[in-house]
Each structure stands twice: as structure tokens, then as C-alpha cells.
N, CA and C of each residue as an Amber inpcrd file, in Angstrom:
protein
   675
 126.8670000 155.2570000  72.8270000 126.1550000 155.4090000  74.1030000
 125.3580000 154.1540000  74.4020000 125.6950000 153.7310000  75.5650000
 124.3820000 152.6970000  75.9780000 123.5260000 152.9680000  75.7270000
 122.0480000 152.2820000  75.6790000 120.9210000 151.9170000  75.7790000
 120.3020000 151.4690000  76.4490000 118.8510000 151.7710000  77.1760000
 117.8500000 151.7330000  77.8040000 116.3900000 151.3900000  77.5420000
 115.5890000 150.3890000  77.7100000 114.1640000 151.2850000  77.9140000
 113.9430000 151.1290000  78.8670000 113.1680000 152.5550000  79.0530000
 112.3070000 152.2940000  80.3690000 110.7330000 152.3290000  80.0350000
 110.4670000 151.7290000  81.2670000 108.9420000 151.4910000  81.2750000
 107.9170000 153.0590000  81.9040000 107.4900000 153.6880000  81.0590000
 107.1550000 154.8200000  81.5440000 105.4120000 154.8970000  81.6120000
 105.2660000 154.8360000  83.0110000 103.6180000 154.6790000  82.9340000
 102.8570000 155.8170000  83.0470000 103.9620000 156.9890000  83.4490000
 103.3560000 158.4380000  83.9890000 103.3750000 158.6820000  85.3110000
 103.0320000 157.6390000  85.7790000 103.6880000 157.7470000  87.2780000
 104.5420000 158.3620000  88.2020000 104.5840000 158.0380000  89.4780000
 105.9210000 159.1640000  89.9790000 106.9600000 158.1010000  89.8490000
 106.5940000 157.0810000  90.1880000 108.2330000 155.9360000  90.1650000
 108.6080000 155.5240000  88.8380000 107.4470000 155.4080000  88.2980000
 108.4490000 155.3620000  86.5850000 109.3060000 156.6250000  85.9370000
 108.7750000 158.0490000  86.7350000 109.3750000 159.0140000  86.0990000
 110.6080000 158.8960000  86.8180000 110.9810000 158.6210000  88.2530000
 112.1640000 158.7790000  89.1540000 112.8280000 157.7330000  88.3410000
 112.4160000 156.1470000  88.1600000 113.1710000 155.2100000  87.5000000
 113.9130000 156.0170000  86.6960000 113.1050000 156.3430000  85.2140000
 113.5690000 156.9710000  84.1870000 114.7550000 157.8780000  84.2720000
 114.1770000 158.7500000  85.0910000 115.2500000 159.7120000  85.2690000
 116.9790000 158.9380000  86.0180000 116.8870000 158.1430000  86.4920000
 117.6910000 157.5210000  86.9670000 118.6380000 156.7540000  86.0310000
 118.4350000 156.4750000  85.1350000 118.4970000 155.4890000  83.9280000
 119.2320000 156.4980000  82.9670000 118.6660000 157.5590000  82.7970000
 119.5660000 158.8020000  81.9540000 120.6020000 159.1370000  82.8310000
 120.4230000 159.4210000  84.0530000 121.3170000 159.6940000  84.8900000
 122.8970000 158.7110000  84.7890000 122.9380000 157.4990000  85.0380000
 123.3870000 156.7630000  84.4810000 124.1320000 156.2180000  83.2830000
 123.8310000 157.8740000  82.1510000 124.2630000 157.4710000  80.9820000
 123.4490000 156.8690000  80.1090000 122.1690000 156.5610000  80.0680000
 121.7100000 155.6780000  79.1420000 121.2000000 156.4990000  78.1850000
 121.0190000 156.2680000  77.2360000 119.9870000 156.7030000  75.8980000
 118.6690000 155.8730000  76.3420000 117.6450000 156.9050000  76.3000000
 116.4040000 156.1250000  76.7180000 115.6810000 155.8720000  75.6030000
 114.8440000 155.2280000  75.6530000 113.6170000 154.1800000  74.6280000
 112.3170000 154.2510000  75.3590000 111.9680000 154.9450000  75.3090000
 110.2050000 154.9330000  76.1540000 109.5280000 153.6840000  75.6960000
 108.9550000 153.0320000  76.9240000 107.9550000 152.5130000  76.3040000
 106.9180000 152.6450000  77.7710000 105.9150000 152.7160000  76.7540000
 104.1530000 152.7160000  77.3550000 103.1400000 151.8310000  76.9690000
 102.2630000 151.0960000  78.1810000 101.1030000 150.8860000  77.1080000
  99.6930000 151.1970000  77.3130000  98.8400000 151.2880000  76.1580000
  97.7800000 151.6170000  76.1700000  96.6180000 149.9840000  76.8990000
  96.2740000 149.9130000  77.5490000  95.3310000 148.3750000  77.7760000
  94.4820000 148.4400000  78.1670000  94.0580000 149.6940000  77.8820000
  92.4880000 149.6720000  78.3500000  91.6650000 150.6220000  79.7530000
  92.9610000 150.7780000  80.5250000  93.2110000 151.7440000  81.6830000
  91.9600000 152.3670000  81.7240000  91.3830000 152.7730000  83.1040000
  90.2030000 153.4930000  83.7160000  90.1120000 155.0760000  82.4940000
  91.3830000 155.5950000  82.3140000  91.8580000 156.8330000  81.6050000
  92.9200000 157.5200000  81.1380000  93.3120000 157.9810000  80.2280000
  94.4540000 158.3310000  79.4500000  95.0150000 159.3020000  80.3080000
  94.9280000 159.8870000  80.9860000  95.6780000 160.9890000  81.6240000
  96.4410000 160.7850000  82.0870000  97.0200000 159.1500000  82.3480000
  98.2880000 158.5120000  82.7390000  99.8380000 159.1100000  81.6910000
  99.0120000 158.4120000  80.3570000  99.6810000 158.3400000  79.2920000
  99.9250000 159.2090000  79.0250000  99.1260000 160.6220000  79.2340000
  99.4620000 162.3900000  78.9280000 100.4460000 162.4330000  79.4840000
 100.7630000 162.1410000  80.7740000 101.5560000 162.0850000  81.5500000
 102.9650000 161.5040000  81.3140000 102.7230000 160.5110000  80.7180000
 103.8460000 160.0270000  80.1140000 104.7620000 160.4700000  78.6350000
 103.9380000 161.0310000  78.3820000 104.3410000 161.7880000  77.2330000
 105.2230000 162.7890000  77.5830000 104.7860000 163.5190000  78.3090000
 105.4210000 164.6190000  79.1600000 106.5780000 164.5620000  79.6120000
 106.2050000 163.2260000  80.1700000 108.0580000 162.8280000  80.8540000
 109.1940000 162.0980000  79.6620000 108.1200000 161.7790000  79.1620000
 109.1050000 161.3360000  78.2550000 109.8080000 162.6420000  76.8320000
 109.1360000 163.5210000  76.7300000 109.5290000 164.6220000  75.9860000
 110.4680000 165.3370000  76.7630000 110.3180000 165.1100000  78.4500000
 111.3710000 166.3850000  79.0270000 112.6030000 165.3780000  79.3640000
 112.8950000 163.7210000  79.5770000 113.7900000 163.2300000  79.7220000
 114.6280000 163.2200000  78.0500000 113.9740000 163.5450000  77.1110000
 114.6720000 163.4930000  75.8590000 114.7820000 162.3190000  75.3470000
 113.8870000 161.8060000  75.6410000 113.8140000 160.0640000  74.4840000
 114.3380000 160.0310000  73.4570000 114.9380000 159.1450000  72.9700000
 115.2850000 158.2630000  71.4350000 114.1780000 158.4860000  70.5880000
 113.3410000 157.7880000  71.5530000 111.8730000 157.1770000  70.6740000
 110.9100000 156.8790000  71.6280000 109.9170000 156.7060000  71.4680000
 108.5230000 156.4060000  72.7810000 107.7930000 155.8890000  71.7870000
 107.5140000 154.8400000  72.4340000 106.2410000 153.7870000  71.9960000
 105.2170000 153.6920000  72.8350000 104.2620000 153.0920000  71.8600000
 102.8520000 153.6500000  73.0790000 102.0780000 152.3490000  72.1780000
 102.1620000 151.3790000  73.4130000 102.3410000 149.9380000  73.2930000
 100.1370000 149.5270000  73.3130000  99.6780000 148.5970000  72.0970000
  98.5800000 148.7630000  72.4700000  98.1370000 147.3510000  72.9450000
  97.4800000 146.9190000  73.6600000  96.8410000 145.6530000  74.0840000
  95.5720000 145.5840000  74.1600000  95.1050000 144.4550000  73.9600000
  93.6730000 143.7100000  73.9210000  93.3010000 144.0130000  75.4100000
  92.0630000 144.7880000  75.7240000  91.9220000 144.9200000  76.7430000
  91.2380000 143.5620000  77.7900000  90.6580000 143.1580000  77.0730000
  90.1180000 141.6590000  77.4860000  90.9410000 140.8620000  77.9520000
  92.1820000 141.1560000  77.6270000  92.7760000 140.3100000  78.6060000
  93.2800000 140.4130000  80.2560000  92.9180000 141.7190000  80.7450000
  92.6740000 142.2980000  81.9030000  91.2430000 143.0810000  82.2340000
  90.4890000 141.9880000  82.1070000  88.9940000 142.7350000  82.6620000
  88.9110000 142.3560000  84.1550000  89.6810000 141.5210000  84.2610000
  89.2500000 141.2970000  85.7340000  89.4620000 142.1270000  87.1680000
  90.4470000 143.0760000  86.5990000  90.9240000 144.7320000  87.6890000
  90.0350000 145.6880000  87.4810000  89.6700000 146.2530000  88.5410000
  88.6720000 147.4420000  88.1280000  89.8070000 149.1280000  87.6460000
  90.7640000 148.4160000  87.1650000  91.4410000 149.8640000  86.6380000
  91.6040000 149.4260000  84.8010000  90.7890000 148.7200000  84.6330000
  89.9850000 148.4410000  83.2200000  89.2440000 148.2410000  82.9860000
  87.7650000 147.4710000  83.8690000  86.7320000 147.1870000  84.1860000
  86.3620000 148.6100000  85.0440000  85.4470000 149.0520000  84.0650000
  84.5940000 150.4560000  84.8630000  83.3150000 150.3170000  85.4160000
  83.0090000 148.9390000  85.5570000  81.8940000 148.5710000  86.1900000
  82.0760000 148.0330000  87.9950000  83.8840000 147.8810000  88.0030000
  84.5670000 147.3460000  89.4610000  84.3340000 148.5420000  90.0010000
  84.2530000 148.6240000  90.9440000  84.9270000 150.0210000  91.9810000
  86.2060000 150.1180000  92.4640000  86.8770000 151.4870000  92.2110000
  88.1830000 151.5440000  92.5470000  87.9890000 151.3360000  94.4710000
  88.9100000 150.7000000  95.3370000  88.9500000 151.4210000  96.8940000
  89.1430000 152.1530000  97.1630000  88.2130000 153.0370000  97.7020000
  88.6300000 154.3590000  98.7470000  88.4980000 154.3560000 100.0400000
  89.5400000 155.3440000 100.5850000  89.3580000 155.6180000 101.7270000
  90.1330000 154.3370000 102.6730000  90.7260000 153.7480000 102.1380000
  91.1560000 152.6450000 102.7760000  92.1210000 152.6330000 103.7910000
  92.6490000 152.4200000 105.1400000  93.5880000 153.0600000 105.9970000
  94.1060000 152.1450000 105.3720000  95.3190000 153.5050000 105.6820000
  97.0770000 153.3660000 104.8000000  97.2560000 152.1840000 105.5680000
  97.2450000 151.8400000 106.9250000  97.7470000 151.0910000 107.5430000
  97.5200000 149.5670000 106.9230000  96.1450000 149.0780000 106.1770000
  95.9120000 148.1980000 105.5840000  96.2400000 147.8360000 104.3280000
  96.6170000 148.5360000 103.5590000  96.9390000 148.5420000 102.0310000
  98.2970000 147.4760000 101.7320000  98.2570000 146.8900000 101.5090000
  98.7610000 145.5710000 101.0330000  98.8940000 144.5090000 101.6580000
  97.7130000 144.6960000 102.9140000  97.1800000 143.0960000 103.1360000
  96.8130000 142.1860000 102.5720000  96.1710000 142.6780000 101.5250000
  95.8820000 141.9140000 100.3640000  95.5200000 142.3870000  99.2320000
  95.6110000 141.2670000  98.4120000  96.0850000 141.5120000  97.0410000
  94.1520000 142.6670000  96.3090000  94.7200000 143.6530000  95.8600000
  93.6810000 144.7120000  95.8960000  92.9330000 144.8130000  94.3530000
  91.5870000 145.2590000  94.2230000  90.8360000 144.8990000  93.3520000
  91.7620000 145.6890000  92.0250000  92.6740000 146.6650000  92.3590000
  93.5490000 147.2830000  91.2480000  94.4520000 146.3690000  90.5160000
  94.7850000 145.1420000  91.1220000  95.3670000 143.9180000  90.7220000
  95.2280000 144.0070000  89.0750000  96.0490000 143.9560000  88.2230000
  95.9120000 143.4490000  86.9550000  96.5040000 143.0620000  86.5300000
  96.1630000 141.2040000  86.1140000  96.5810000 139.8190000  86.4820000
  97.8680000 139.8090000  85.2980000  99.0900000 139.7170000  85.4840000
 100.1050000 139.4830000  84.5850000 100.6790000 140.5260000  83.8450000
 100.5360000 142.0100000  84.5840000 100.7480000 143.2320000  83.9080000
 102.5080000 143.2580000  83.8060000 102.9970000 142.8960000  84.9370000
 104.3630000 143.1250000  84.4940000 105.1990000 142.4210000  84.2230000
 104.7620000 140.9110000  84.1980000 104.6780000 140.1070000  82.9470000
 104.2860000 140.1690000  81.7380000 103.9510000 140.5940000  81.3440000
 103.6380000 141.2820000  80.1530000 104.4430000 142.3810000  79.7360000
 104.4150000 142.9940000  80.5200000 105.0270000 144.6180000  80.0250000
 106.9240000 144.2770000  79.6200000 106.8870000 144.0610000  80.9000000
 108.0720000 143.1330000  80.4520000 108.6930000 142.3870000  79.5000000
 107.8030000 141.4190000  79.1710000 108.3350000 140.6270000  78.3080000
 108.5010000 141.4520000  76.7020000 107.5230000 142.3890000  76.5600000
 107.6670000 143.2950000  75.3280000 108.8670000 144.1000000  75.5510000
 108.8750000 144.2680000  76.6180000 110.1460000 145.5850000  76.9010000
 111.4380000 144.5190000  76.2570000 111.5630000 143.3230000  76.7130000
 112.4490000 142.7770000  76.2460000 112.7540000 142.5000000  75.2690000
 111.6580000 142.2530000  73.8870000 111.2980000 142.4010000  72.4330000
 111.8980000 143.6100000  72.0470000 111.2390000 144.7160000  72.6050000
 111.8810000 146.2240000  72.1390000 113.3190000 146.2110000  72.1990000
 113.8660000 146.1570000  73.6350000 115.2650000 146.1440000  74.1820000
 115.9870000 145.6040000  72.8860000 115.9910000 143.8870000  72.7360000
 116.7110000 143.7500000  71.4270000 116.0490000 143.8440000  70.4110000
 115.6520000 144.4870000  69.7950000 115.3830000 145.0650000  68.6420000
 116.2550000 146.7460000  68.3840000 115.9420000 147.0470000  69.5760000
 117.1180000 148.4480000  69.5010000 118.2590000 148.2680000  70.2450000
 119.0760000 146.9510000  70.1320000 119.8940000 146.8090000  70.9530000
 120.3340000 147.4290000  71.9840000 119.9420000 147.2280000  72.8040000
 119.5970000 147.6360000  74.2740000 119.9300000 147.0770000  75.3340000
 121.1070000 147.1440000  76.4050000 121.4420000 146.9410000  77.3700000
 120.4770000 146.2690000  78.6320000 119.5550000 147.1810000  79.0510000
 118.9850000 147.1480000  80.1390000 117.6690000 147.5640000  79.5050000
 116.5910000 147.2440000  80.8110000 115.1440000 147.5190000  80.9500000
 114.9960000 147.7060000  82.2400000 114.5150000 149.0550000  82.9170000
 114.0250000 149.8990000  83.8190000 112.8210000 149.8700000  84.1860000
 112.5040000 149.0440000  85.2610000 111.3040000 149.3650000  86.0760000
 110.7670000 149.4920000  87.0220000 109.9770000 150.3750000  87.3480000
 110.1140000 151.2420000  88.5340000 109.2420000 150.3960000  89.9210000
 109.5700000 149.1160000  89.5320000 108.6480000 148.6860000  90.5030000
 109.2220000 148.6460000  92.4450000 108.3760000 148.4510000  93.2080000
 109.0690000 148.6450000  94.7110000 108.4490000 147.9120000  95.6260000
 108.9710000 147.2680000  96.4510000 108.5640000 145.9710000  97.5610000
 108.4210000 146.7570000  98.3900000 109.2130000 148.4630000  99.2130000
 109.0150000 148.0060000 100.3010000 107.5710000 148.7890000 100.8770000
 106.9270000 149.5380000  99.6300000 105.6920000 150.5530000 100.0440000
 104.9410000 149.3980000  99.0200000 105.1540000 148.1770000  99.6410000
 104.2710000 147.0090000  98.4160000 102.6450000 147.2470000  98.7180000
 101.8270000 147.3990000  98.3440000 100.2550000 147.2320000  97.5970000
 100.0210000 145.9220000  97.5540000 100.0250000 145.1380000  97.5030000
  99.6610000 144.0850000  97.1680000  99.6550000 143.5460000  95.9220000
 100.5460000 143.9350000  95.1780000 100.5270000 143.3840000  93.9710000
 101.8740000 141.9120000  94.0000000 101.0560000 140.9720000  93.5420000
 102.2460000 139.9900000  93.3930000 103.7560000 140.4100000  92.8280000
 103.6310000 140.8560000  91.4060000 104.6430000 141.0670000  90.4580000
 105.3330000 142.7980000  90.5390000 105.3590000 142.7740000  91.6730000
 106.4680000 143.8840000  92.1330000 107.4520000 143.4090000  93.4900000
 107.3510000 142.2870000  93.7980000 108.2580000 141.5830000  94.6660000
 109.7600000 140.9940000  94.2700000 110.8050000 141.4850000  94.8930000
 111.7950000 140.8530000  94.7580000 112.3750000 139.2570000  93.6030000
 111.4110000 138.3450000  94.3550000 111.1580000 136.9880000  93.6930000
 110.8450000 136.9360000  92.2870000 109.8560000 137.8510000  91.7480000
 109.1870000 137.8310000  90.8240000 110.5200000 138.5660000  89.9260000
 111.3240000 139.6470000  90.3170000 112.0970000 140.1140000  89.1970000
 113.2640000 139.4500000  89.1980000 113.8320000 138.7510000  90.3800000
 114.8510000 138.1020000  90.3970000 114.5770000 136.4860000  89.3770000
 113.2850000 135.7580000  89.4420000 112.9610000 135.1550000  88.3540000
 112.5920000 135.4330000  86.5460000 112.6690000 136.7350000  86.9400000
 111.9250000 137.1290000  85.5080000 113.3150000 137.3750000  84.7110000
 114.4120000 137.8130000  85.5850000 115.8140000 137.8470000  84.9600000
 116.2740000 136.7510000  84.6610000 116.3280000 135.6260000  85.6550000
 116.5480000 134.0960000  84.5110000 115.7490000 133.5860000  83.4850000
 114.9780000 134.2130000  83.6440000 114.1180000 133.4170000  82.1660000
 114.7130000 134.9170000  81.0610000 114.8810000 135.8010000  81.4370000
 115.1430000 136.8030000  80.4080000 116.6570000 136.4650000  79.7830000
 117.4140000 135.8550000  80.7720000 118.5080000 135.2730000  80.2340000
 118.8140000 134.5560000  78.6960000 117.9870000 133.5290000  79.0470000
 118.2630000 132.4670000  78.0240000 116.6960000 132.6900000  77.1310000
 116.2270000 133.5600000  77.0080000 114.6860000 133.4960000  76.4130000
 115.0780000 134.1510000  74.8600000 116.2960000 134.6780000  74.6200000
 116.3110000 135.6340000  73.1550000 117.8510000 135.4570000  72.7080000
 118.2400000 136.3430000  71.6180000 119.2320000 136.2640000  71.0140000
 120.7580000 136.7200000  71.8950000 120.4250000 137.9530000  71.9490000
 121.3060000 138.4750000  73.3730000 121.7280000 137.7240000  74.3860000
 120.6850000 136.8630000  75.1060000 120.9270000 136.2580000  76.2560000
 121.6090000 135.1160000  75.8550000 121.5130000 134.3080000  74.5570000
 122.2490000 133.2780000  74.2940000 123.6600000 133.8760000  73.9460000
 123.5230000 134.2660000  73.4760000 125.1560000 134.9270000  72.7250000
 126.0300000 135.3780000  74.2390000 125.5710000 135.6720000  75.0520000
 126.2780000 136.1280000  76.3320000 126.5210000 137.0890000  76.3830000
 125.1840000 137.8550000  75.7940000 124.8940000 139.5960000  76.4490000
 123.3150000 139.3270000  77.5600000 123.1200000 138.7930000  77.9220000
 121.1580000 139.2790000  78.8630000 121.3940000 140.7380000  79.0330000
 120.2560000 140.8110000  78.5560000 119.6770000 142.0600000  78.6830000
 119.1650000 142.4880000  80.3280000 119.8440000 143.3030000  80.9650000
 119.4920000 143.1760000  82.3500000 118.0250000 144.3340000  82.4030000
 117.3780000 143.7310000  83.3490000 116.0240000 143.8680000  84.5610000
 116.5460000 144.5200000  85.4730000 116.3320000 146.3860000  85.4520000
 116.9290000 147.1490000  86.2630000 115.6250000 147.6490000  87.0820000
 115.7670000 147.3710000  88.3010000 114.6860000 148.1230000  89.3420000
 115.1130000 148.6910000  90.7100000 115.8440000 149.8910000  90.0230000
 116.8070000 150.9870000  90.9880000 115.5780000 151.5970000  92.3960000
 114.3130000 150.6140000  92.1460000 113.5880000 151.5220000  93.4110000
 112.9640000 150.2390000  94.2040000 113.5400000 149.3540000  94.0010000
 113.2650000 147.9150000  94.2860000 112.8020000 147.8760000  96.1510000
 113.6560000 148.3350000  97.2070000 114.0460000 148.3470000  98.2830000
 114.1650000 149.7660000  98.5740000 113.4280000 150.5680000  98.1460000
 113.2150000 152.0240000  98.4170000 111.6190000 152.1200000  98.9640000
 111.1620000 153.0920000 100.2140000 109.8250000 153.1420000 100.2760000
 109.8600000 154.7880000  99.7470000 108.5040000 155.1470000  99.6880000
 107.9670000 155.9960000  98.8230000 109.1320000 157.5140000  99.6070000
 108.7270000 157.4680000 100.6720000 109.5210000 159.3140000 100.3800000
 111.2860000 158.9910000 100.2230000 111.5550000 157.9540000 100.3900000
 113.0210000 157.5460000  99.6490000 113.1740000 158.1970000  98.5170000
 111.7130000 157.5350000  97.0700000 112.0390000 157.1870000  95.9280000
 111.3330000 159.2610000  95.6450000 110.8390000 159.5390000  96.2980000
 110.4950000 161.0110000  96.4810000 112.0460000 161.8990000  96.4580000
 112.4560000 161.5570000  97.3030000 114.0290000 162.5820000  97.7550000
 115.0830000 161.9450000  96.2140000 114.7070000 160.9170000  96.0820000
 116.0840000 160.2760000  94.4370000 115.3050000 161.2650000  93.5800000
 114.4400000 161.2560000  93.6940000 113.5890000 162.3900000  92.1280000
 113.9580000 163.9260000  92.5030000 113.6830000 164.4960000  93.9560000
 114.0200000 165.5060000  93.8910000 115.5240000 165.8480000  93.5480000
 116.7470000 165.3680000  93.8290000 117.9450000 165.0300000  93.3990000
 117.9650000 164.9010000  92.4160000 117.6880000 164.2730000  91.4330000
 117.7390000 164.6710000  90.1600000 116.6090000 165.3590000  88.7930000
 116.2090000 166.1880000  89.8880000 114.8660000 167.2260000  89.0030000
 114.0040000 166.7640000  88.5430000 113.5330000 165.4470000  88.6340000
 112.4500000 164.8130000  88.2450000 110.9420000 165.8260000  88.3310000
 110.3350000 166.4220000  87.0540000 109.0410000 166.9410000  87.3230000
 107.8220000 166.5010000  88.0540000 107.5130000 165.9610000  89.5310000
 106.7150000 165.0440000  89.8700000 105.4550000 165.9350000  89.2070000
 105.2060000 167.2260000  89.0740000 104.1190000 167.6330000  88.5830000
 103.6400000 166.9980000  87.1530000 104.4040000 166.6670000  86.9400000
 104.2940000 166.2580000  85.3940000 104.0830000 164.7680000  85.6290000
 103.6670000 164.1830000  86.5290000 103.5130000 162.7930000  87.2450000
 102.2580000 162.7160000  87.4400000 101.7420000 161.5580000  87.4380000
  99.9170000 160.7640000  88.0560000 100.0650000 159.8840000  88.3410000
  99.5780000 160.0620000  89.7540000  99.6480000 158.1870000  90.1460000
  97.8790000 158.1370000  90.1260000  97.3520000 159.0600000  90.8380000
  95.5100000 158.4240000  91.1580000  94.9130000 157.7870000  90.1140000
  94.3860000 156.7190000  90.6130000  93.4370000 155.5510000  90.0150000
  92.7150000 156.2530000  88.8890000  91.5790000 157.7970000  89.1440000
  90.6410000 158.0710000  88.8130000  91.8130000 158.7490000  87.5780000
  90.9920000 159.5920000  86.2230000  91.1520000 160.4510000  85.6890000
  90.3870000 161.6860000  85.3260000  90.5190000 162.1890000  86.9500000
  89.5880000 163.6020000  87.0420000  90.6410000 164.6350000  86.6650000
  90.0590000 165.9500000  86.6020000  90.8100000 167.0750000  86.8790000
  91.9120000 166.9380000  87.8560000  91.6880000 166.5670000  88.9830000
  92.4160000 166.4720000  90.1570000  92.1550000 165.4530000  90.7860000
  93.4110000 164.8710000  91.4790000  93.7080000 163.7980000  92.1390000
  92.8750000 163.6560000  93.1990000  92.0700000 162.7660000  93.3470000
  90.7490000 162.2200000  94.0860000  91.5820000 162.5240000  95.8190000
  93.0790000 161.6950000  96.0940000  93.5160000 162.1370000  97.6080000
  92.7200000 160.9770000  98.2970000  92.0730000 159.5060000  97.4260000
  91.4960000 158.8450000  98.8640000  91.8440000 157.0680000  97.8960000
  92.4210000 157.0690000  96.8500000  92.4100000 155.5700000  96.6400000
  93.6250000 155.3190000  96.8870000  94.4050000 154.1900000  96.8410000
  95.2110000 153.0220000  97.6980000  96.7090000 154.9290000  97.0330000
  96.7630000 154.6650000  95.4290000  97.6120000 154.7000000  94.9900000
  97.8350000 156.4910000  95.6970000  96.4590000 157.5610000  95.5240000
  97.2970000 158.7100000  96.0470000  97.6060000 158.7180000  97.6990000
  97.1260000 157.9970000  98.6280000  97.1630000 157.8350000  99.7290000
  98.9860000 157.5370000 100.3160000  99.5200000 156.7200000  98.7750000
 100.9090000 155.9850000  99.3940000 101.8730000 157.6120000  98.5600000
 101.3990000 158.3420000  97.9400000 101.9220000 159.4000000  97.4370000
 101.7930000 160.5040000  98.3250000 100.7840000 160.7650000  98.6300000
 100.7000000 161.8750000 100.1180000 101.6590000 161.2390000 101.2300000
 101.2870000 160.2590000 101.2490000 102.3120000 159.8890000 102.5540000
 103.6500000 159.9090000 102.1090000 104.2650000 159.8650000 101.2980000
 105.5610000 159.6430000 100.8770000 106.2440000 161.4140000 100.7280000
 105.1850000 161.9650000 100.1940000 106.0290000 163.4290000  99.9230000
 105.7080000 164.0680000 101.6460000 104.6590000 163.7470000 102.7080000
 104.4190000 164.1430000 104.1600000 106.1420000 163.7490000 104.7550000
 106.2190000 162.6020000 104.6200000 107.4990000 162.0610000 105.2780000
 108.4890000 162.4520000 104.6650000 108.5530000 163.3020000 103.3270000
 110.2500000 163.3130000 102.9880000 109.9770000 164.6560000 103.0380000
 108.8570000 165.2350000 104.0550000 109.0430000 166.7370000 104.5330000
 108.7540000 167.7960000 103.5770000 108.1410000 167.6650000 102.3100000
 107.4700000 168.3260000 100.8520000 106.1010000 168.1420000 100.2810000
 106.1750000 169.0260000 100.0000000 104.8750000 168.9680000  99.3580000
 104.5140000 169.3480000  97.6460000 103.5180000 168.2000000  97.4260000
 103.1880000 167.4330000  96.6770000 102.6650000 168.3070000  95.3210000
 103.5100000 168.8400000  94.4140000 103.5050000 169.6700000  93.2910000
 101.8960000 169.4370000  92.5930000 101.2920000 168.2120000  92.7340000
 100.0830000 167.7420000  92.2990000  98.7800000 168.0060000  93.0830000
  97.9170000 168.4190000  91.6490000  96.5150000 169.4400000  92.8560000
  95.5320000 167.9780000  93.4730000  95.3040000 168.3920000  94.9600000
  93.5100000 167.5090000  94.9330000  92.5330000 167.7170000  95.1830000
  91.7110000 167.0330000  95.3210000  90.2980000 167.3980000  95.4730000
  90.4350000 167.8770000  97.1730000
């Protein structure tokens, strides 16, 4: 059987990725990481999905948090944005920014990948409901695949390990309707910034999730305030 990892953050698009990736045939490889995040209830989350997609294996990746203090979704002294009209949200680059995350994440995923000889790496990133984050743009993965090329053993030998981002050019109630299609638990999903009981319903990230399950005509398995 092929091989996979995917990048599983708990999220709704890493769980749709994921699920997409099995769909596909792959044997999956979880990987997660721990870096310091506002709160673990991501990672609960990820656990979850990763126990009901039937993982290989799940790793639960740890990092120096210091090296992202500068986002307030590790820095608990930043303020997350609320309340921000949808209409503005990725004008610019937003204080949730955390500088080189999928550069990073990445580049381990690619460590893992060949180490469990592994085909592909899955991530759920998406341009066209973009936030403002640099490193979810087109450019950025279409470069990150040539350097993934020639950067390891695989890629020299004339296997690369391919940089799969099946939600690349999808906006949110798109990547909503691919999950419902293939049973994806969004309940078993977190996107909000905070880690309350229930989804706060006012920062950048649940704002582009309400709107996405409003427009694909459903409603949103996840409780809020």
C-alpha cells in the first residue's frame, strides 16, 4: 500500500485533507505538533481524527516554543482579533501569523515521509479563503516542492516525495461539501483560536467556518458561544 503523511492539526481542513488522502488509497502517518499553541484542544482534536481515520502511527511533534513568540496564538500576552468583518480578513497579514510554521512543519513532514518511506505529504492548506498568511499561497508550495526535490535521499534517487494540497484552490464551503462526501467528522474538528468549552463564533478563524458551512447550506456540528 502507498504511503502518506498527513499534517493533522485538528482542524476542519486538515481533517477533510486527511480524509482525502485515505480516500485515495493511502496508508496514513499522522503527524502533529505541539509549539506552544494558545491550547491543546486542537491536538484533542487531532487525536480524534486521527484514531477514526485509522492511522499507521501519529506523532505528536514537539517544538521550542520561542521560536514563535511573535503570534499571539503562542504569545498569551498578544490578543487574538475579534470581531473582525469577514469582508477584511486577509488584507493583511494577521497577528495569528506564525512566522515559518509551514516551513517548518513541512520540512519535518518530509524527514518523517522518508523515514517511513512515504510517497506524499498532505496539507491542508488553501489560497482561495486566504487569511493572510504568507505560506499557504500557491508560490510558496509550488517552491517548497523544488527544494523538496533535490533536498533528501528520495528526491535524488528519482522518487520526490510529493507536496499534496488537494484544498489548494477550494474556498471554505467547497472544502465543507469534499468532507461531507466523504464522512469527515467535522464535530470532531476545531478551528477557533481560543480553547474554551465552546467556540468563541467571533475570531478571523471561526468566522471563515460559519461562513463556509452558511454557504454550503449546513450547519455547523460544532457548539458556540
Amino acid at each position: 500500500m502507498k504511503k502518506a503523511v498527513c499534517l493533522i492539526s485538528g482542524g476542519l481542513d486538515s481533517a477533510v485533507t486527511s480524509f482525502i488522502a485515505k480516500d485515495q488509497g493511502y496508508e496514513i502517518y499522522g503527524l502533529s505538533f505541539c509549539y506552544g499553541q494558545r491550547h491543546n484542544k486542537e491536538l484533542e482534536y487531532a487525536k480524534k481524527i486521527g484514531r477514526i481515520l485509522g492511522v499507521k502511527d501519529h506523532v505528536f511533534f514537539n517544538l521550542d516554543i520561542d521560536v514563535f513568540k511573535s503570534s499571539s496564538l503562542v504569545d498569551r500576552s498578544k490578543n487574538i482579533q475579534m470581531d473582525v468583518d469577514i469582508k477584511d480578513i486577509g488584507k493583511d497579514i494577521p497577528v495569528t501569523y506564525v512566522p515559518g510554521r509551514n516551513t517548518v512543519f513541512l520540512s519535518i513532514g518530509l524527514a518523517y515521509a522518508e523515514t517511513v518511506d512515504a510517497e506524499a505529504v498532505f496539507i491542508g492548506v488553501t489560497s482561495t479563503d486566504y487569511s493572510g498568511y504568507p505560506d499557504c499561497r500557491p508560490e510558496f508550495i509550488k517552491s517548497f516542492q523544488k527544494m523538496a526535490n533535490i533536498c533528501n535521499k528520495k528526491g535524488v534517487e528519482g522518487n520526490p516525495i510529493k507536496i499534496v494540497t488537494p484544498l489548494l484552490y477550494l474556498n471554505k464551503s467547497e472544502i465543507i461539501k469534499k468532507g461531507i462526501s466523504l464522512e469527515v467528522p467535522f464535530e470532531y474538528t476545531w478551528s477557533c483560536y481560543l480553547g474554551e468549552d465552546l467556540a468563541c463564533g467571533r475570531c478571523d478563524s471561526c468566522q471563515l467556518r460559519l461562513k463556509g458551512f452558511k454557504n454550503a447550506n449546513l450547519k455547523d456540528p460544532l457548539n458556540y458561544r
